[in-house]
C-alpha positions in Angstrom: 184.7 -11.2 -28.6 185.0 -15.1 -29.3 188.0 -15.1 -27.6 186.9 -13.6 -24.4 183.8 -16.3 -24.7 186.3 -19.0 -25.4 188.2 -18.2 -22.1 184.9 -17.8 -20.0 184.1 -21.4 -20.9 187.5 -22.4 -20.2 187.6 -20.6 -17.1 184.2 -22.6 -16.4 185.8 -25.9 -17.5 188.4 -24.8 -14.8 186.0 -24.1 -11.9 183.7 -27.7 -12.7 187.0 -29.4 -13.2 188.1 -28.3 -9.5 184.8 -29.0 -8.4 184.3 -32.6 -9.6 187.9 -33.0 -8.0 186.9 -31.8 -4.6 184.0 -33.8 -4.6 186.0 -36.9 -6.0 187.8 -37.4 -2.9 184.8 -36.3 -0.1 182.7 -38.5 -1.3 184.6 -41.5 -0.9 185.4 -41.4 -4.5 189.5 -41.8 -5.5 191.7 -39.2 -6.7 192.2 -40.9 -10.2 188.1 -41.4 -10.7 187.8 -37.1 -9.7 191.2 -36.9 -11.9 189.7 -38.7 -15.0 186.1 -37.3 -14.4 188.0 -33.2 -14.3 189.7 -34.3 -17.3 186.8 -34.8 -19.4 185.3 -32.1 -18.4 188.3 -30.3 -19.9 188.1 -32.2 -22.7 184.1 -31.5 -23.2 185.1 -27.8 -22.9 187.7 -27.9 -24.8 185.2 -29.2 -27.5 182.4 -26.6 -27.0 185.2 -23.9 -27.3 186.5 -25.4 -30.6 182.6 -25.8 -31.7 182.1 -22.1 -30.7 185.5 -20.9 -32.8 184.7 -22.6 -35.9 181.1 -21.3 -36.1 181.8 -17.5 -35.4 184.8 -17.8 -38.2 182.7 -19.2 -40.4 180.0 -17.1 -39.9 182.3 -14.4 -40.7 183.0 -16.0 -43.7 179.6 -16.5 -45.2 178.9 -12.8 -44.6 182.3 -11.9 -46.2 181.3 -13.9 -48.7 177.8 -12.1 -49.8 179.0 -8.9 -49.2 181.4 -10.0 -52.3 178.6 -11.8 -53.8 176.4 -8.4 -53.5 178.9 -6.0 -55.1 180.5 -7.9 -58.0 176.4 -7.5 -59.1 176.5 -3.6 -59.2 177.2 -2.5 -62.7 179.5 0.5 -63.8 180.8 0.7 -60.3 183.9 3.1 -59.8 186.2 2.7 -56.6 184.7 5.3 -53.8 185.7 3.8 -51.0 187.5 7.4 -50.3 184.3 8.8 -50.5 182.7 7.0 -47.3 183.3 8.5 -43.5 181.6 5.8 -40.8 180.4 7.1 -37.2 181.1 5.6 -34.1 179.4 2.0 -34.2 177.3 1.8 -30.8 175.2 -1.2 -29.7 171.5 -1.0 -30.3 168.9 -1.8 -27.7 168.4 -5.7 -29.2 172.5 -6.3 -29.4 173.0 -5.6 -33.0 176.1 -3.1 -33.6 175.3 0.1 -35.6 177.3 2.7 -36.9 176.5 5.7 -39.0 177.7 6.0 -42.9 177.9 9.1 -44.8 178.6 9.0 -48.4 180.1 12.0 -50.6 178.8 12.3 -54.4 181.1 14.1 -56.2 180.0 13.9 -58.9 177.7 16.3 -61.5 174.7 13.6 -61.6 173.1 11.6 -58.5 174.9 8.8 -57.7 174.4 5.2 -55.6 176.4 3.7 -53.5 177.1 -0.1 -52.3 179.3 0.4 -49.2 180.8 -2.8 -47.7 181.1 -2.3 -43.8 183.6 -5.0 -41.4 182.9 -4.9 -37.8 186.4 -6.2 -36.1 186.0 -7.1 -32.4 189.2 -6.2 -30.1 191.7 -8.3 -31.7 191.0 -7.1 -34.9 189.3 -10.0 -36.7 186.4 -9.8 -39.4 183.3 -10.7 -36.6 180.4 -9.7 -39.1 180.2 -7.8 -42.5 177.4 -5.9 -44.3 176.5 -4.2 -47.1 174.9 -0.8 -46.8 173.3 0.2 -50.3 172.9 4.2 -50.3 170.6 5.4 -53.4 170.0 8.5 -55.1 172.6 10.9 -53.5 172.5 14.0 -55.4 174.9 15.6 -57.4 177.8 16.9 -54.6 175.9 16.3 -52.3 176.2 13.8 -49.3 173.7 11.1 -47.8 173.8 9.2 -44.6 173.0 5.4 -43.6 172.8 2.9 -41.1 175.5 -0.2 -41.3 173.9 -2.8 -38.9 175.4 -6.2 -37.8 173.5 -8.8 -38.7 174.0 -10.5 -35.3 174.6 -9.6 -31.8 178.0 -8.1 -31.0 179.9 -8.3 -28.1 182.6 -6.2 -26.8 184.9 -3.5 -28.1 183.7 -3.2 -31.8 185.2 -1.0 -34.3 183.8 -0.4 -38.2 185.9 -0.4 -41.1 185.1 0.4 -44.7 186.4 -2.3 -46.3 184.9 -2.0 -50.2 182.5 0.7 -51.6 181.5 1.2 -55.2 179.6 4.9 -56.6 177.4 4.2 -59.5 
């Protein structure tokens, strides 16, 4: 998703670069004032794409980062990550990505769940993380929820379960 964002504004760079070229020379203007003027145009999108990479990885960062912060607070939690099946994440009318989580309680009393959720865009990396807390799921018996990005998503977006805790 950044990355195809990234090469639009480079692509636009690209084009305005060109553009400032061709109008360089009709206007009386010489090649090296159209040269230097596509160059830092270039450079200013080269910027803005650098600007626009750092923010969405840091973004993805902070959100790893609570969804850490939010289970290392559940007490008494035992590993069920194998006991989590997500749906087909699909975009929701205002951009957000959703995608449906069902939790399995195998054991003899009811049970919560704090399910950690990574949405990956195409190339694989972490573009948002949540956590999706599922309470009172009876005993063997099974209990669905809504992981939802906190953001808009663009894209091919996939959902992984990447940490989940049954207490």
């Amino acid at each position: 998703m950044v990355r195809r964002r990234l090469a639009g504004m480079v692509w636009a760079a690209a084009v305005a670069a060109a553009t400032l070229g061709a109008a360089g020379c009709s206007n009386g203007g010489s090649a090296s004032d159209a040269a230097s003027r596509a160059a830092s145009a270039v450079r200013s999108a080269g910027a803005e794409v650098s600007a626009a990479a750092t923010h969405a990885a840091d973004a993805a960062a902070s959100a790893a980062a609570e969804a850490r912060k939010k289970l290392d607070e559940v007490k008494d939690g035992v590993d069920a990550k194998g006991a989590v099946t997500l749906g087909k994440p699909s975009t929701a009318g205002d951009g957000h990505t959703e995608v449906p989580v069902t939790v399995e309680n195998t054991d003899d009393a009811a049970k919560s769940f704090a399910v950690q959720v990574d949405f990956r865009d195409g190339d694989g990396n972490t573009v948002d993380t949540v956590v999706v807390t599922v309470q009172d799921v009876a005993a063997k018996g099974r209990k669905e929820a809504t992981a939802r990005s906190t953001h808009e998503l663009s894209g091919s977006v996939t959902a992984q379960t990447a940490r989940a805790l049954r207490y």
